[in-house]
C-alpha positions, 0 to 999 in steps of 0.5 A, a space after each residue: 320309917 318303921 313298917 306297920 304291922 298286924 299281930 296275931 292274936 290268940 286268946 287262952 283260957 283254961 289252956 285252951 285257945 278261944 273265940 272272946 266275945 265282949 270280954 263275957 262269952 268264949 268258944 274253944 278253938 283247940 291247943 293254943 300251941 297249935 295256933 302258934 305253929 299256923 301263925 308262925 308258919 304264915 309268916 305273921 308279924 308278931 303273936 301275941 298270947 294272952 292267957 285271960 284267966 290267970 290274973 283273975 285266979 291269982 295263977 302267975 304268967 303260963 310258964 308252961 305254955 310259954 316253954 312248950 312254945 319256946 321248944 317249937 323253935 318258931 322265928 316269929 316274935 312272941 308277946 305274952 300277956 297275963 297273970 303277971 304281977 310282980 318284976 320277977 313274974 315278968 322276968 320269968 316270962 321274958 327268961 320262958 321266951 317271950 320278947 315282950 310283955 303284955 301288961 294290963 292290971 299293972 298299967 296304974 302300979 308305977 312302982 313295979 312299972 318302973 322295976 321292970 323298965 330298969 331290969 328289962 328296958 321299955 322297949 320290952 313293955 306293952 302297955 294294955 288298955 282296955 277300953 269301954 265307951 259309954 255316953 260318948 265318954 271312953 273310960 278304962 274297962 276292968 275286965 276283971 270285974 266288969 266295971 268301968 274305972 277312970 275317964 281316959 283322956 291324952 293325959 292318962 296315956 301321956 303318963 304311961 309312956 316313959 313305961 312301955 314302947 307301945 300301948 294297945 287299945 283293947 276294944 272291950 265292948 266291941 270285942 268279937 265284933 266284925 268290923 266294929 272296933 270304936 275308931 274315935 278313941 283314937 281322937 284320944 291319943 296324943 303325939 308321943 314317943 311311944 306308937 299305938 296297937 288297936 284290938 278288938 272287932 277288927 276284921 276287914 281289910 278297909 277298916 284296917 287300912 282306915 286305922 293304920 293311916 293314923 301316924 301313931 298307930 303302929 299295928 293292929 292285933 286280930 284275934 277271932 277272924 283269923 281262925 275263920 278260914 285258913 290263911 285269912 292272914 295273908 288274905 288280910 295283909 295282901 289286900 290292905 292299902 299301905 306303902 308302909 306295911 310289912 311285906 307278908 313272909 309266908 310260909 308254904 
């Protein structure tokens, strides 16, 4: 049985690691760089960087960021995220250090999809879906734009799974929120050959015992709470109520 995780999850804008409320406001945090070295160092799962404003600017992935990572020499997997847009882009990315790429405004583009599932395999995708509630209907949030797009259902993400490993449900609205990421979308996902990662407002050690119970969800990802007070990692990862969760490997 594969062991449940918790990703630490940091957000860049402008290069510089933030606090997202809502995919609309953000408070600096420092040198995303530094986050890297604290997490690596606590011993976390994985982390997952996403660099927000790089697709909105037509920027391409942060090659720099991403190499200045690799010369730290960290042993913790690294998931990267944004600007990506083409199959070179996302070979690039794997080429700078990352294990895995993070994708979002490519999850309806099958075609490019399909290129880098052939250059880099599935196992090396994650798909990223966020998510908005309204009216008690989840639709998929472009955050970009801030508009709601197409209705999600289980056959929106039965499609994506011959694309990626994993699929992360980002919870758009409820983003920054403490202990309040929307459970029921969770009503929505189908028993595939692909495992879930659930994001946004999540914070409390119940809450998350509560989403990892579900058998397909594989991980959570955290961004804010972890910078509230130093080791909140292992704070977290001790108090959580799962045979099946990774044992924390931290660091002193």
């Amino acid at each position: 049985m594969l062991k449940k995780r918790i990703i630490a999850s940091i957000i860049v804008k402008k290069d510089i690691a933030m606090q997202s409320f809502s995919y609309s406001s953000y408070l600096p945090i420092g040198d995303p760089v530094i986050l890297v070295e604290n997490f690596d160092r606590w011993g976390v799962d994985e982390i997952l960087v996403h660099s927000i404003d790089r697709s909105k600017d037509s920027l391409g992935p942060d090659i720099k960021l991403l190499k200045r990572i690799a010369s730290m020499g960290i042993s913790t997997p690294l998931i990267y995220g944004g600007g990506i847009q083409s199959v070179e882009e996302g070979i690039s990315v794997i080429h700078s250090g990352a294990e895995r790429l993070s994708l979002c405004s490519l999850i309806t583009n099958t075609e490019i999809l399909k290129q880098l599932v052939s250059k880099i395999g599935k196992q090396a995708i994650i798909l990223s879906v966020p998510f908005y509630e309204k009216n008690k209907t989840f639709y998929l949030y472009n955050y970009l734009n801030k508009t709601l797009e197409q209705e999600l259902n289980k056959d929106f993400f039965t499609r994506l799974q011959d694309y990626c490993s994993e699929i992360i449900l980002i919870d758009a609205k409820n983003d920054g929120g403490l202990n309040s990421f929307n459970y029921d979308i969770c009503n929505l996902i189908p028993s595939l050959s692909i495992d879930f990662i659930c994001f946004g407002g999540i914070t409390d050690s119940i809450q998350i015992t509560r989403i990892l119970s579900h058998q397909n969800i594989q991980a959570v990802a955290i961004a804010n709470s972890l910078s509230y007070r130093e080791h909140q990692y292992q704070l977290i990862k001790n108090s959580i109520k799962l045979e099946n969760i990774r044992e924390s490997k931290y660091q002193k």
